[in-house]
C-alpha positions as a printed NumPy array, in Angstrom:
array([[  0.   ,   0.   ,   0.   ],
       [  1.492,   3.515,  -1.185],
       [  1.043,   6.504,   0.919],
       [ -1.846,   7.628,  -0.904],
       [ -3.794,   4.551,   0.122],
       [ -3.794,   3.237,  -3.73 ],
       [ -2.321,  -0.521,  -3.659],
       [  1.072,  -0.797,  -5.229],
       [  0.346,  -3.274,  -7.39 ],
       [ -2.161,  -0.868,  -9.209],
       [  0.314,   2.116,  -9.769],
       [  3.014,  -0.452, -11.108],
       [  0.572,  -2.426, -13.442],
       [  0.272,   0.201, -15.503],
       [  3.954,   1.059, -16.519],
       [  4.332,  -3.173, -16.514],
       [  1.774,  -3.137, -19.056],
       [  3.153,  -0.329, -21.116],
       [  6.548,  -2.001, -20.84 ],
       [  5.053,  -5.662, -22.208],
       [  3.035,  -3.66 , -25.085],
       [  6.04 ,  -1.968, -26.509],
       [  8.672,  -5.129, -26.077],
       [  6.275,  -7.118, -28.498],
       [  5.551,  -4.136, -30.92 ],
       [  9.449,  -4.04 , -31.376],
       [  9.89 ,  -7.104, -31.559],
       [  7.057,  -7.873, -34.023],
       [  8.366,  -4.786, -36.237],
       [ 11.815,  -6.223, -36.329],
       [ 11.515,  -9.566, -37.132],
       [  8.499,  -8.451, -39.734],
       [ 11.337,  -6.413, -40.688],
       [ 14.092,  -8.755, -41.314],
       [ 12.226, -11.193, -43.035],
       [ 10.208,  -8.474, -45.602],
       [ 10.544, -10.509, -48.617],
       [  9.768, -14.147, -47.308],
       [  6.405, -12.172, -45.695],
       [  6.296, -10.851, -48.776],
       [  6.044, -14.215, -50.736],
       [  4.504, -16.127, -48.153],
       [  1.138, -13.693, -48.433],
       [  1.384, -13.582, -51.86 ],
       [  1.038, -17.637, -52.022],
       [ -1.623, -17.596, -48.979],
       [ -3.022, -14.684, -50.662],
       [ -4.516, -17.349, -53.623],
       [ -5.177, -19.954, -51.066],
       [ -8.393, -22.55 , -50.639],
       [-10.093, -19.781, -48.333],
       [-12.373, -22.748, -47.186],
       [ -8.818, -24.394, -45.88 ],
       [ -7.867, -21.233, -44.136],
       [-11.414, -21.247, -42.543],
       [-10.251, -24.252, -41.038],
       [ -7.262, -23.469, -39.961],
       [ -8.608, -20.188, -38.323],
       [-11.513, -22.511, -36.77 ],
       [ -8.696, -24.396, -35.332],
       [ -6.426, -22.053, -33.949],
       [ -9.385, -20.766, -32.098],
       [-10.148, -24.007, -30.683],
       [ -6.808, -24.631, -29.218],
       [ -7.057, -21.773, -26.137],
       [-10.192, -23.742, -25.297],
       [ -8.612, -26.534, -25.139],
       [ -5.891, -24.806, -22.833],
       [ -8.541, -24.093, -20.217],
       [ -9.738, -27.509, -20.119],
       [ -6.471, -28.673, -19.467],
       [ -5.891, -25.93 , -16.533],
       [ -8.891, -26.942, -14.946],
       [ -8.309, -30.557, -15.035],
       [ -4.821, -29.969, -13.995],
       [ -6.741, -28.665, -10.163],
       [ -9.388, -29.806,  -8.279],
       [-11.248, -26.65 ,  -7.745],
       [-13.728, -25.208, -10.122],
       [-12.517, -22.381, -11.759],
       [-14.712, -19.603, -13.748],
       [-14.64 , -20.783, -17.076],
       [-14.716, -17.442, -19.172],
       [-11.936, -16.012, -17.38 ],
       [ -9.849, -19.514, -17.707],
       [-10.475, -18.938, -21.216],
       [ -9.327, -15.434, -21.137],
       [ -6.733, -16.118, -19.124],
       [ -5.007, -18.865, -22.033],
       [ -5.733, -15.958, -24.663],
       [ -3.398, -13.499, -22.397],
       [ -1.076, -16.302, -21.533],
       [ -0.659, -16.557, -25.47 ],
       [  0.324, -13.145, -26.16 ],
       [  2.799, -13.278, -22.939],
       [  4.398, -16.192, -24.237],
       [  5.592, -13.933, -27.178],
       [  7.17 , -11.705, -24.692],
       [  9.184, -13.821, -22.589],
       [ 11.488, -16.906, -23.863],
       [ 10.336, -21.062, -22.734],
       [  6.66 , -20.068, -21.735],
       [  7.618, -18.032, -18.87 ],
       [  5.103, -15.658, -19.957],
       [  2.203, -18.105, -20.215],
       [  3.47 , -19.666, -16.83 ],
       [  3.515, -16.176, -15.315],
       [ -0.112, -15.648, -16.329],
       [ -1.28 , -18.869, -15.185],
       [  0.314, -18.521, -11.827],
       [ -1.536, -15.296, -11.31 ],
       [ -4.744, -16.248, -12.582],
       [ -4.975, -19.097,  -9.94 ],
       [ -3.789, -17.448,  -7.274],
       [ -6.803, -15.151,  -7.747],
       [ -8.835, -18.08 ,  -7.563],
       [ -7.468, -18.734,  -3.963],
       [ -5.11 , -21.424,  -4.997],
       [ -1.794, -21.538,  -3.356],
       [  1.169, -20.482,  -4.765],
       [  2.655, -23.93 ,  -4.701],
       [ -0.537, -26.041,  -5.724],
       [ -0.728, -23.215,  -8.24 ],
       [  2.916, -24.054,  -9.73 ],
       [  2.247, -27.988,  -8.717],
       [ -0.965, -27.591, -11.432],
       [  1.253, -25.748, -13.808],
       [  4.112, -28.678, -13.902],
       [  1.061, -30.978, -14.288],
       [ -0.183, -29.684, -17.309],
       [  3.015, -29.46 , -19.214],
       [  4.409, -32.723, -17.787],
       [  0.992, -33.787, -19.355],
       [  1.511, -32.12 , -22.401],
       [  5.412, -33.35 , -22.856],
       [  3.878, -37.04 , -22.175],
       [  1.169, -36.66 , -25.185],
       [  3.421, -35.035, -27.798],
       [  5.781, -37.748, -26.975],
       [  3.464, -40.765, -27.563],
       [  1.877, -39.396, -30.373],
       [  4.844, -38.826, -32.167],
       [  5.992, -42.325, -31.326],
       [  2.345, -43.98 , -32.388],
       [  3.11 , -42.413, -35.89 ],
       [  5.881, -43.603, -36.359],
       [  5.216, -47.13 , -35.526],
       [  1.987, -46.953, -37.294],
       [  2.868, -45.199, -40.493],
       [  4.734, -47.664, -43.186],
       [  5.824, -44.433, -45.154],
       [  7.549, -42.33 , -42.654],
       [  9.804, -38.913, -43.444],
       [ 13.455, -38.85 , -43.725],
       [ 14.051, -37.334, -40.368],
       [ 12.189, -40.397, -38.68 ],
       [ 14.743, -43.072, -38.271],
       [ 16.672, -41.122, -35.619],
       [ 13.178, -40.162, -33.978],
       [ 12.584, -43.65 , -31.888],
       [ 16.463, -43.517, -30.525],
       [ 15.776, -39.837, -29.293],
       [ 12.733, -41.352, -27.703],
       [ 14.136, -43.885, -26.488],
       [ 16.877, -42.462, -25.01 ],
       [ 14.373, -39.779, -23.601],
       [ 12.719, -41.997, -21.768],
       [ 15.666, -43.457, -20.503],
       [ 17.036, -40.345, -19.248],
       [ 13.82 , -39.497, -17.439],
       [ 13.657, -42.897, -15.912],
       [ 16.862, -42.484, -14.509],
       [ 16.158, -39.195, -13.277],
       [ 13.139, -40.025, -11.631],
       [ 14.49 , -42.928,  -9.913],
       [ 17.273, -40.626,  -8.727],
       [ 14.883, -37.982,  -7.377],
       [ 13.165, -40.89 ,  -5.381],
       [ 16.366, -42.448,  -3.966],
       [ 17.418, -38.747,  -3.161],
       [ 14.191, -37.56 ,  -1.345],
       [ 13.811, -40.928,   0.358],
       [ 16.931, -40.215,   1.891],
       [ 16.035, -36.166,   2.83 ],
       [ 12.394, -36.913,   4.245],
       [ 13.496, -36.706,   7.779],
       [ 14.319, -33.135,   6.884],
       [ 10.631, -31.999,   6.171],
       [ 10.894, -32.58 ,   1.972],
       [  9.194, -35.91 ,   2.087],
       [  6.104, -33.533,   3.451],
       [  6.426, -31.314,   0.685],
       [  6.441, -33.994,  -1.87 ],
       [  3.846, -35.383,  -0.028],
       [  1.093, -32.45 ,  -0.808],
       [  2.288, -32.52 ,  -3.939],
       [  1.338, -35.942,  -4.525],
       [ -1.968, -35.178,  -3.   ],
       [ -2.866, -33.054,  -5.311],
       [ -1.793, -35.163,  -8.297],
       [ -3.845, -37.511,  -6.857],
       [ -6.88 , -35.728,  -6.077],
       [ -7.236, -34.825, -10.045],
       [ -6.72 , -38.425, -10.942],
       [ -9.469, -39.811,  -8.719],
       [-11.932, -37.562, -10.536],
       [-12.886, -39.129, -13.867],
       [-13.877, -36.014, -14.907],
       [-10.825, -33.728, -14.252],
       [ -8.229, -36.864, -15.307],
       [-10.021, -36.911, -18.92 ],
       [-10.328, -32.873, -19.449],
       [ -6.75 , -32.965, -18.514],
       [ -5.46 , -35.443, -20.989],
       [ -7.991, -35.038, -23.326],
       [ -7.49 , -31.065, -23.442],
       [ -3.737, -31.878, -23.552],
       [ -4.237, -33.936, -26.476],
       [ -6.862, -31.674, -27.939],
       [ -4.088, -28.732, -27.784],
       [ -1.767, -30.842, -29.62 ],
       [ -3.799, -31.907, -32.076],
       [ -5.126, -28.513, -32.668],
       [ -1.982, -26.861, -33.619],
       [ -1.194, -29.285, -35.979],
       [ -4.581, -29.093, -37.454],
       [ -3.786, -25.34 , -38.254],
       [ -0.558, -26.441, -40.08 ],
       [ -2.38 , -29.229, -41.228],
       [ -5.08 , -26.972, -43.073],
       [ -2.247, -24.455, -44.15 ],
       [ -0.456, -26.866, -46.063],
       [ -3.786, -28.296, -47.879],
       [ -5.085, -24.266, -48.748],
       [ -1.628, -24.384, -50.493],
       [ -2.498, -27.755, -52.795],
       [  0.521, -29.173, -51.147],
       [  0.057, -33.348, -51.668],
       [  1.376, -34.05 , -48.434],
       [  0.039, -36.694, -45.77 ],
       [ -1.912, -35.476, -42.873],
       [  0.134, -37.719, -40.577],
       [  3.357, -36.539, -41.869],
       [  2.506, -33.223, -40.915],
       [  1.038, -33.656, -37.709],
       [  4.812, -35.7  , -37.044],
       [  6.601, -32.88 , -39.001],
       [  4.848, -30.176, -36.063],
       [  5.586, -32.736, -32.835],
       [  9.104, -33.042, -33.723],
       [  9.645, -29.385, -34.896],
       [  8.041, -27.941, -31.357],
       [ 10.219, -30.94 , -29.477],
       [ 13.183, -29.627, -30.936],
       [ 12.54 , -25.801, -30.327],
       [ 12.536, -26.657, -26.969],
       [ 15.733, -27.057, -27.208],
       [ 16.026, -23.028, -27.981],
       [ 14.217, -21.25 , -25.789],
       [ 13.272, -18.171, -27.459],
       [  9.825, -16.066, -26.818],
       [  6.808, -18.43 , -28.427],
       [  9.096, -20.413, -30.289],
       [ 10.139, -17.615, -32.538],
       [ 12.691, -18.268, -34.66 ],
       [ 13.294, -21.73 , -33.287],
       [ 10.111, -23.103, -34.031],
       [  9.966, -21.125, -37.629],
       [ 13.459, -23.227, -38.624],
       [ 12.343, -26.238, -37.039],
       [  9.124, -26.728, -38.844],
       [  9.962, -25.363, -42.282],
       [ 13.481, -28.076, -41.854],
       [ 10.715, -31.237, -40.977],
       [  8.15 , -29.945, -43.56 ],
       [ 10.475, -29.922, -46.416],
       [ 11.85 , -33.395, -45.136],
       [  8.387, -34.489, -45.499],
       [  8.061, -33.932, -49.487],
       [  6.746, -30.252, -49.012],
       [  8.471, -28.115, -51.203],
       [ 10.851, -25.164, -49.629],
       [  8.835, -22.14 , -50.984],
       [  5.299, -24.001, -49.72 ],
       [  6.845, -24.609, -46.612],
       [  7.967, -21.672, -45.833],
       [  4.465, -19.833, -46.702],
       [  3.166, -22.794, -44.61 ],
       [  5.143, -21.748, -41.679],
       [  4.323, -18.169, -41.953],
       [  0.552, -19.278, -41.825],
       [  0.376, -21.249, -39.167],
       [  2.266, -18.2  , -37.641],
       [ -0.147, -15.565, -38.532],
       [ -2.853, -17.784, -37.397],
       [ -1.22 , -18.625, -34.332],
       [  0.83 , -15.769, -33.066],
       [  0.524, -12.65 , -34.869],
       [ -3.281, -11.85 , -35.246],
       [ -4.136, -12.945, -31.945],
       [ -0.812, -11.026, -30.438],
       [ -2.617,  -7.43 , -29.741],
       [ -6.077,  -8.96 , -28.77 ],
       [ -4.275, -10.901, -26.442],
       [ -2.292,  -7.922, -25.178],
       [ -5.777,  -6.349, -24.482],
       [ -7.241,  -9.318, -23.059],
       [ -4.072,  -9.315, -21.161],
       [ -4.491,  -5.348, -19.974],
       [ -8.562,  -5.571, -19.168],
       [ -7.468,  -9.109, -16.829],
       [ -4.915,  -6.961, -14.701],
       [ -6.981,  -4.   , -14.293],
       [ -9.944,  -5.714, -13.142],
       [ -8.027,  -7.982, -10.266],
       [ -8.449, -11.319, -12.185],
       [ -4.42 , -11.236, -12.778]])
């Protein structure tokens, strides 16, 4: 609380805001920027597009921040307001463009359930859920394609070894965490890992939360490569739907790997290098890309920012 009686948070939300608004204008304006003539060419191509495809696609993108909120609610026990969850996954979007490895979406989320009386650590012990969750589907659908598909792309081969060995690393780790805590408890971190077990249980035991998280998990997943998905076919590209759904889970496990705000940059190279490994041509990819982009990112980036504004100044973040 200030000396004038207004709350702190209040006076600093505004310049916060201001500071988040301009960060993604400049960015936006540079990278737009720097890559003129691919924007160029990739609007002139989507430009002459199926528009019944890019109907689709623009069905789909909107689909996936639903999808987000059913995920954060079955990720907690509680009942949380559904329009502002919603809301909440739009603003998370556009602060994910801000900030590099979702620590703008995380950020958001955090807040948000806070203000739904939700601790801070059963807050962040909901948020690990969900993108534990989210790591696990991407993972096995990526593997079910490839075992299931006869005709796979030439960057599958090394895919089941990196899987593989993935999973083996985790194991490991996981059975090192164990032996580790096991041996700590008497120090009061058995109790911590204790609640949050609770609370991983307490969603599981609920039919209903277990399947809206999974099944809003997979929903997400499937979503975003639906977009690409319904790019690619607005540009007559004869590619496989399953290739390109494998094409987007590899491309967004790799750009992991880079953390960079949204994906940019690291994504954009990632999926263009799987698409044209899957028989899409370079120029088609890269207008594919810069679709599923636009879709995606870019028109929903100042709505978001809004969305994002209107949450903090009425107490919901």
């Amino acid at each position: 609380m200030s000396a004038t009686g207004v709350p702190l948070s209040r006076g600093l939300g505004r310049p916060w805001q201001l500071a988040v608004t301009a960060a993604v204008v400049v960015a936006a304006v540079w990278v737009l920027a720097a890559h003129r003539h691919t924007v160029d060419a990739g609007a002139d191509r989507l430009a002459v597009a199926d528009r019944a495809w890019l109907l689709a696609a623009c069905a789909a993108a909107l689909a996936t921040w639903v999808c987000a909120a059913v995920a954060q609610q079955g990720a907690v026990a509680e009942r949380l307001p559904g329009g502002r969850l919603v809301a909440a996954q739009f603003a998370a979007c556009a602060a994910n463009h801000v900030l590099p490895a979702g620590v703008g979406a995380t950020a958001v989320n955090l807040r948000f359930l806070t203000r739904c009386g939700l601790s801070t650590a059963r807050s962040a012990t909901a948020l690990a859920v969900k993108a534990a969750v989210g790591g696990l589907v991407r993972l096995a659908l990526a593997v079910v394609l490839l075992l299931a598909s006869s005709r796979t792309p030439r960057f599958a081969p090394a895919v089941p070894r990196a899987c593989v060995t993935l999973s083996a690393v985790g194991c490991v780790a996981v059975v090192a965490a164990a032996v580790a805590l096991s041996r700590t408890a008497r120090r009061g971190v058995g109790r911590a890992v204790g609640r949050v077990l609770a609370d991983v249980r307490a969603v599981h035991v609920r039919r209903a939360r277990a399947c809206a998280l999974w099944g809003g998990s997979l929903g997400f997943a499937l979503l975003h490569a639906a977009v690409l998905i319904a790019v690619v076919r607005a540009l007559d590209v004869p590619v496989p739907a399953a290739h390109v759904l494998l094409a987007y889970l590899v491309a967004s496990g790799a750009a992991v790997l880079l953390p960079t705000p949204g994906g940019l940059g690291s994504l954009d190279a990632a999926l263009v290098l799987t698409l044209t490994a899957t028989g899409v041509p370079g120029a088609a990819a890269l207008s594919a890309v810069f679709g599923y982009r636009l879709l995606t990112a870019w028109l929903p980036l100042f709505p978001g920012l809004l969305v994002l504004v209107l949450l903090a100044r009425r107490s919901v973040l």
